[in-house]
Legacy VTK file of the C-alpha trace (Angstrom):
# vtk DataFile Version 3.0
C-alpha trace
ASCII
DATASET POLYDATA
POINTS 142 float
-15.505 -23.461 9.353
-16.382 -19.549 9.091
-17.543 -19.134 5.295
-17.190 -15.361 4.412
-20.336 -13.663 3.092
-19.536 -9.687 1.696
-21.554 -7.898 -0.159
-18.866 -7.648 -2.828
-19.780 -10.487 -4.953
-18.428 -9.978 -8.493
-21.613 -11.439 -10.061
-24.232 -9.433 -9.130
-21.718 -6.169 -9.034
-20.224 -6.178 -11.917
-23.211 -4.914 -13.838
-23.963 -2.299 -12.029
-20.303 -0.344 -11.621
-19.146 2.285 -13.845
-17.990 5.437 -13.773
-20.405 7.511 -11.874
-19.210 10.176 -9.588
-22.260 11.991 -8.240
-22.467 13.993 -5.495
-23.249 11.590 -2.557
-22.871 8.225 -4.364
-22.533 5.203 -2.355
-19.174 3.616 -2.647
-20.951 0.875 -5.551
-20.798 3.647 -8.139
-18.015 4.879 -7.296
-16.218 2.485 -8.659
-15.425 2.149 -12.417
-15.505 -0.516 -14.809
-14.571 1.372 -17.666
-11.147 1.745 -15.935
-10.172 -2.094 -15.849
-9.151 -4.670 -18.525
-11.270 -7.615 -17.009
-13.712 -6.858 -14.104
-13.103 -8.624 -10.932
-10.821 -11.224 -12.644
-10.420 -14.881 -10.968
-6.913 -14.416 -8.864
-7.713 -18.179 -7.516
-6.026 -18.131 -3.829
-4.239 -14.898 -4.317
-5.497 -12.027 -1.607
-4.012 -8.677 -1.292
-4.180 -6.969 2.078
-2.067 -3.976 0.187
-1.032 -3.001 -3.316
-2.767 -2.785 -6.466
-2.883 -5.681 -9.639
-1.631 -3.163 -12.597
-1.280 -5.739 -14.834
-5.173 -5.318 -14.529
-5.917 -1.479 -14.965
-5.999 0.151 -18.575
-6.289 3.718 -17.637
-8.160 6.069 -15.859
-11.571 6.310 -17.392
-12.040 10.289 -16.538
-8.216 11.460 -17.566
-7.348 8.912 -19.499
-3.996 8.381 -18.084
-1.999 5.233 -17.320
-0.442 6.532 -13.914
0.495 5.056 -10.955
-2.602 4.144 -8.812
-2.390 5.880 -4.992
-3.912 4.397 -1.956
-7.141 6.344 -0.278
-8.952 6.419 2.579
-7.703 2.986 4.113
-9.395 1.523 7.039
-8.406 -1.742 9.136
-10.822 -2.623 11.627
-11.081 -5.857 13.781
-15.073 -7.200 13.902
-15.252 -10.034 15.559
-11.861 -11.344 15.394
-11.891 -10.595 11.564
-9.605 -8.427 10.533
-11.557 -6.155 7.578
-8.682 -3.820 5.555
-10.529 -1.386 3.110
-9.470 1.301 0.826
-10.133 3.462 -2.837
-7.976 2.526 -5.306
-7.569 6.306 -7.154
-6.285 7.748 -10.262
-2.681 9.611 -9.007
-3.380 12.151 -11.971
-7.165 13.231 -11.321
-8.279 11.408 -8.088
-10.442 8.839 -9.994
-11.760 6.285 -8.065
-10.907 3.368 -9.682
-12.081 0.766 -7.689
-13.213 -0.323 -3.790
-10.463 -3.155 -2.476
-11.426 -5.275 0.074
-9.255 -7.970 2.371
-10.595 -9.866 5.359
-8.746 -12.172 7.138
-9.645 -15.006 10.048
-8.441 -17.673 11.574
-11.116 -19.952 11.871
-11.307 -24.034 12.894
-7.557 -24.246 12.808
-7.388 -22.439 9.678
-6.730 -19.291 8.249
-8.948 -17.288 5.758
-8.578 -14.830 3.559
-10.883 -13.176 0.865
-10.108 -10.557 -1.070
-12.992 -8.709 -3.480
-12.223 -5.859 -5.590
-13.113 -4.604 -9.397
-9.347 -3.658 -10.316
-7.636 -6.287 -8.047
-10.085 -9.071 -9.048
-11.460 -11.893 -6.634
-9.480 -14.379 -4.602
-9.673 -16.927 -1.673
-7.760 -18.881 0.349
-7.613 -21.098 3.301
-4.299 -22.719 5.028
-3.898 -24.855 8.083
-2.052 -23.734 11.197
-0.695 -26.716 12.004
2.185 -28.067 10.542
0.535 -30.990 8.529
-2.807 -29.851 6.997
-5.399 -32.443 8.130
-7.258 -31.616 4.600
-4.386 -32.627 2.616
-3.421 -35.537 4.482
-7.496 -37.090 4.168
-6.660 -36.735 0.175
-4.047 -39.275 0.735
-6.330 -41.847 1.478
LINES 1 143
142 0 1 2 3 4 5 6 7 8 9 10 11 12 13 14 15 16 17 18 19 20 21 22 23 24 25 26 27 28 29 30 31 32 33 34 35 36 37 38 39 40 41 42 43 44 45 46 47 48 49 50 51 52 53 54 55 56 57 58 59 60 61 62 63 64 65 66 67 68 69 70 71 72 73 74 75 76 77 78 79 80 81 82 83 84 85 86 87 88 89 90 91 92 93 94 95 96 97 98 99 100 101 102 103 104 105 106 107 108 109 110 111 112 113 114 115 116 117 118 119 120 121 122 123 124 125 126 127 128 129 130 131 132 133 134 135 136 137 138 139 140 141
């Protein structure tokens, strides 16, 4: 089984996001802690390939607005049969960035994988089988 390894971990990035915007930042700083209500919250098996978790942002750091969050600068992109979906969460008033989402997806050993990492949207994984009775499930039986 394919285990995902991203350089989004919430552990080690978590202390070093906030709301920098300098001129040439790498993505990292770009993103803004001081614009969520819980940094990369636990979402268990949930994974977002789309969207953002509002329930999640408190307002935009640099306007200090509670507006609608728009969708930049998204990427899919296949790498070795993953499919990798990136993109900028942003502040609709004052272009923001909020936070860096990102979604991969597999299918991997007769399963499927998904991971999703991001600061607003929080961290999730999941894994299902693709055939009809989930060998995993069924060994639990026993």
């Amino acid at each position: 089984m394919k285990i995902f390894v991203t350089e989004f971990r919430s552990s080690h990035f978590a202390q070093e996001w906030n709301c920098s915007r300098r001129q040439g930042s790498d993505k990292k700083s770009d993103m803004c802690q001081n614009c969520v209500n819980n940094v990369f919250p636990d979402r268990g098996h949930t994974c977002l390939e789309n969207g953002s978790y509002l329930m999640n942002f408190a307002s935009c750091a640099q306007c200090n607005k509670k507006e609608m969050i728009k969708i930049h600068n998204k990427e899919e992109t296949e790498e070795d049969q993953e499919q990798v979906i990136t993109y900028q969460h942003v502040c609709q008033n004052c272009d923001h960035v909020i936070a860096e989402h990102e979604y991969r997806f597999c299918v991997e050993d007769g399963y499927q994988e998904y991971q999703m990492t991001c600061l607003l949207c929080g961290s999730g994984e999941d894994s299902i089988s693709i055939l009809p009775d989930d060998p995993r499930k069924e060994m639990d039986l026993f």
